[in-house]
N, C-alpha and C positions, 0 to 999 in steps of 0.2 A: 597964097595957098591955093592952091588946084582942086577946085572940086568934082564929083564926078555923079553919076547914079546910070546903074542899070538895072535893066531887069533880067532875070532869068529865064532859058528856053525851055519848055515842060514836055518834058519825054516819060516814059517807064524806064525804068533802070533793073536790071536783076543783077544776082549777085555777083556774076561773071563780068558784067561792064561798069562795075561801082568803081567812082575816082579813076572811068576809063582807061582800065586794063593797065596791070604791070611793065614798067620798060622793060628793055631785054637786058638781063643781065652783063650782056658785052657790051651795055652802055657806060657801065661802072662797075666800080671796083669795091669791096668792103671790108674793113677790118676793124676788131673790137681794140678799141684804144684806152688807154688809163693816163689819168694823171694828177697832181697832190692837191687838196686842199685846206689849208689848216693842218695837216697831218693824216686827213682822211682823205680815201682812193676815189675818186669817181672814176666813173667806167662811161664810156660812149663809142658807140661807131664811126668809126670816118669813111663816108665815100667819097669818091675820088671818081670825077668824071673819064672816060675813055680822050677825051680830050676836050678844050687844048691842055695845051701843055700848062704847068702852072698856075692852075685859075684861080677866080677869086674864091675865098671859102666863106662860108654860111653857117653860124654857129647858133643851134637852135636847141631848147629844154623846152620841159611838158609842161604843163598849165598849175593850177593849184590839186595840189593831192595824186597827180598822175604820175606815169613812170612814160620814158620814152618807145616803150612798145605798142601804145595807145591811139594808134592813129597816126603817129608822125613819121613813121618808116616811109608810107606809101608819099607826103609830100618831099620827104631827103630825097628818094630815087624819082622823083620828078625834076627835084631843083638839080640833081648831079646826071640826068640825062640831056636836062638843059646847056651845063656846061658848068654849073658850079659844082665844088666840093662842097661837104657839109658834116660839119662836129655835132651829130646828134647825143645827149651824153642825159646822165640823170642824175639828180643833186645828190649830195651825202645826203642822210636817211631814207634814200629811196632805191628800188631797182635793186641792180645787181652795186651799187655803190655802196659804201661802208657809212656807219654814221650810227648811233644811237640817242635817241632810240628812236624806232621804225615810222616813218612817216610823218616825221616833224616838219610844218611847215612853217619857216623863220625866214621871213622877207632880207633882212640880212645877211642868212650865212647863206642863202640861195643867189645874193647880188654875189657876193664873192664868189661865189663858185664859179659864175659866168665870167666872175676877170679873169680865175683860172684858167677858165679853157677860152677865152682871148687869148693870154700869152700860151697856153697851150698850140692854140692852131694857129698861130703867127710863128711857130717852130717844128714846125712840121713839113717835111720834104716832101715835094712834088706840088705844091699850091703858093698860092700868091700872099703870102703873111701880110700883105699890104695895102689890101684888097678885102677886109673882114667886113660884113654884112652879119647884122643882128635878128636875125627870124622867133617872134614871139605871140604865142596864141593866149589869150586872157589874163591869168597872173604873170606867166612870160612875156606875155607882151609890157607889162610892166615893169618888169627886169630890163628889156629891150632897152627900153628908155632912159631905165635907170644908168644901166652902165654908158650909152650914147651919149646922156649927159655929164658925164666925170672921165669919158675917153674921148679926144678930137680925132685921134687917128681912125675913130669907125666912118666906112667906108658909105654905110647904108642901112634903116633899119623896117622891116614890115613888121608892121605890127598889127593881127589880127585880133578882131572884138579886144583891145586890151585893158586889162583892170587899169584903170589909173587913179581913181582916189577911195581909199577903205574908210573915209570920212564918210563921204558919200554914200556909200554903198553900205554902213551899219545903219547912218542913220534914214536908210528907207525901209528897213524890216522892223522900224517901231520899239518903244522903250519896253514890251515884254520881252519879245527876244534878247535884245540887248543886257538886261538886268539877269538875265539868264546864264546869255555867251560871258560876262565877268563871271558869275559866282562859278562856273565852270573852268575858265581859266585859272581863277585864283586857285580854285581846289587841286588843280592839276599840279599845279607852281606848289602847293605845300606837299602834295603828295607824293612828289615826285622824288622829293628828298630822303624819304626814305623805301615806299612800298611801291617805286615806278611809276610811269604816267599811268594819268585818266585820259581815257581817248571817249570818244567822240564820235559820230558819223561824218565823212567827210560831203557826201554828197546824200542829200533824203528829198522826199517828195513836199510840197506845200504843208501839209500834215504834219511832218516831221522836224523833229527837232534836229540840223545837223550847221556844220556851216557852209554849206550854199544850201538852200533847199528853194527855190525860185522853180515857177513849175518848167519843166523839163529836163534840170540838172539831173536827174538822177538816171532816167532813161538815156540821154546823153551821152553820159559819163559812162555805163555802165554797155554801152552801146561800143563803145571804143577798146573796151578791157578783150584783149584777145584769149581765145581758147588755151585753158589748161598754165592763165597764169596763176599766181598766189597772191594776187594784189587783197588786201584785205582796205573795206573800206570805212577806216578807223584812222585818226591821227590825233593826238595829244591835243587834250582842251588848250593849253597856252597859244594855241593857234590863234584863238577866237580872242586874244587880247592883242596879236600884232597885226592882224589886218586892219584895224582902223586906225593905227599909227601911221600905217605904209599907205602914200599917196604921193607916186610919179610926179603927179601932174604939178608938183611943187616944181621940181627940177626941168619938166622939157621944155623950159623958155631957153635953158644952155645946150639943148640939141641941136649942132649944127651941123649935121650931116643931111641928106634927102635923104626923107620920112614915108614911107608908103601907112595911111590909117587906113585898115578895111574895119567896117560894121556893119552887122545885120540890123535891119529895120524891124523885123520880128524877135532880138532877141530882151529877153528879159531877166538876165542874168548880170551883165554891161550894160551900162546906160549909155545911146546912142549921143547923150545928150553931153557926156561926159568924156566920151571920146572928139568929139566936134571942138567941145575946148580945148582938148590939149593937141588936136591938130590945128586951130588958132594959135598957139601957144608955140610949136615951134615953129622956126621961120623955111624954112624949105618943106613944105608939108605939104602932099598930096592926098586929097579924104575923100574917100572909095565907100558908097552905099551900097549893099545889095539886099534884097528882099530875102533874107533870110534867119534862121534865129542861132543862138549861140553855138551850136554843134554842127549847124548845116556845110559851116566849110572844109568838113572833112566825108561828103560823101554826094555823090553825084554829078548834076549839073553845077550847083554853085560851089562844088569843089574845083572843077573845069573851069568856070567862068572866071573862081579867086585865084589859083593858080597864074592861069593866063594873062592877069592885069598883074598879078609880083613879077610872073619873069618879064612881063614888057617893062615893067620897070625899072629892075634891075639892069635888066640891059641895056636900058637907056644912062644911068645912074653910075653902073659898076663897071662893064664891059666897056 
């Protein structure tokens, strides 16, 4: 395993040089794409580099509770000014995707969705179906994994601060919350049979009762949520019974593709400590430190700095 550590250069940033300016649109191409899963539509863009011809594509979703307008547009038109394509798309129950009810988050039908749009963008003209790269930020990044380990044909995966064991990660917020997050769930699970879900906050401050509330998730989160969407931030308590069943890090001893881990050294959301093992755990694994905390790699310098170490990767790896 390849380890690595840098630090970051410390400038001022305003809002006109955040994630260093937009490519030019004549770098790439975009269009809104659909496709089936389970019965239900999800919906995602595909860009399409100006060239080369055929490239590899990069099939990426939003983290836990997000939709893909959240910050990930600005990394797609990086990786497709680079020279990849990329299936940016957003699970059933979320986004413009079909699914009921709204904002369910099911470790499950979110790994399927992503084999979906696997054979989705391996069928897809003008790109290299052959050539698929797995891109995943926190509970995605989990997914990432997930599907790398049960598909040999992925090409490459980055996996950014990535959840990988909800073992872990319940049992550090202590048996009140926990005796909580069940009786929450459960209620949800009888309630939902007949009078709808119970939801929940998906992201709250330390104070708050939500399912992440780690201090900085909510600024974070809420930091990403672009102008004039409708994102509401509520999702079904049964939530909070399948995150500590779902733990990656079971399966990426079967990840046999090159692995890129990044983690923030400040962040407190992902445990540093838990991403380090499961890039132990697979065997082509490259683990990338940078001094920063779970949201920092979507804006700034160590958005520039993270970018910059995925495409040297990739292109070492995929190209």
């Amino acid at each position: 395993m390849t380890r690595q550590r840098t630090r970051s250069r410390q400038r001022t940033t305003t809002p006109d040089d955040r994630r260093g300016g937009r490519p030019s649109r004549e770098a790439f191409s975009k269009v809104r794409v659909r496709f089936d899963s389970d019965g239900d539509e999800c919906v995602g863009w595909l860009y399409r580099p100006d060239r080369p011809d055929d490239p590899p594509v990069v099939v990426m979703a939003p983290g836990l509770g997000a939709e893909r307008t959240f910050g990930y547009p600005a990394i797609a038109e990086r990786l497709a000014e680079g020279g990849y394509a990329v299936l940016l798309f957003d699970y059933r129950n979320f986004g413009d995707s079909e699914g009921e009810p709204r904002n369910l988050v099911s470790p499950s039908r979110q790994v399927a969705d992503w084999r979906e749009a696997v054979a989705a963008a391996r069928d897809f003209d003008g790109v290299d179906g052959s050539r698929v790269v797995l891109w995943g930020h926190s509970f995605a990044g989990g997914h990432a994994l997930s599907v790398a380990a049960e598909d040999p044909r992925i090409a490459a995966v980055v996996a950014v601060a990535p959840f990988v064991d909800g073992r872990a990660a319940l049992k550090s917020k202590g048996i009140k919350y926990n005796l909580k997050a069940t009786a929450l769930g459960l209620r949800d699970k009888l309630q939902s049979l007949a009078l709808g879900a119970y939801t929940v906050p998906i992201v709250g401050d330390p104070q708050e009762f939500a399912v992440v509330n780690e201090p900085g998730a909510k600024a974070g989160v809420f930091g990403l949520v672009p102008t004039g969407s409708d994102w509401e931030n509520r999702c079904p308590a049964r939530t909070l019974l399948a995150i500590p069943r779902y733990r990656p890090i079971t399966s990426a001893e079967d990840v046999r593709c090159p692995t890129l881990f990044v983690g923030g050294t400040d962040d407190e959301i992902v445990s540093l400590s838990a991403i380090e093992s499961a890039a132990e755990t697979v065997q082509d694994a490259t683990y990338l430190r940078l001094p920063t905390d779970h949201f920092g790699f979507f804006d700034g310098d160590t958005f520039e700095e993270a970018l910059g170490h995925q495409l040297a990767f990739l292109n070492t790896v995929v190209k």
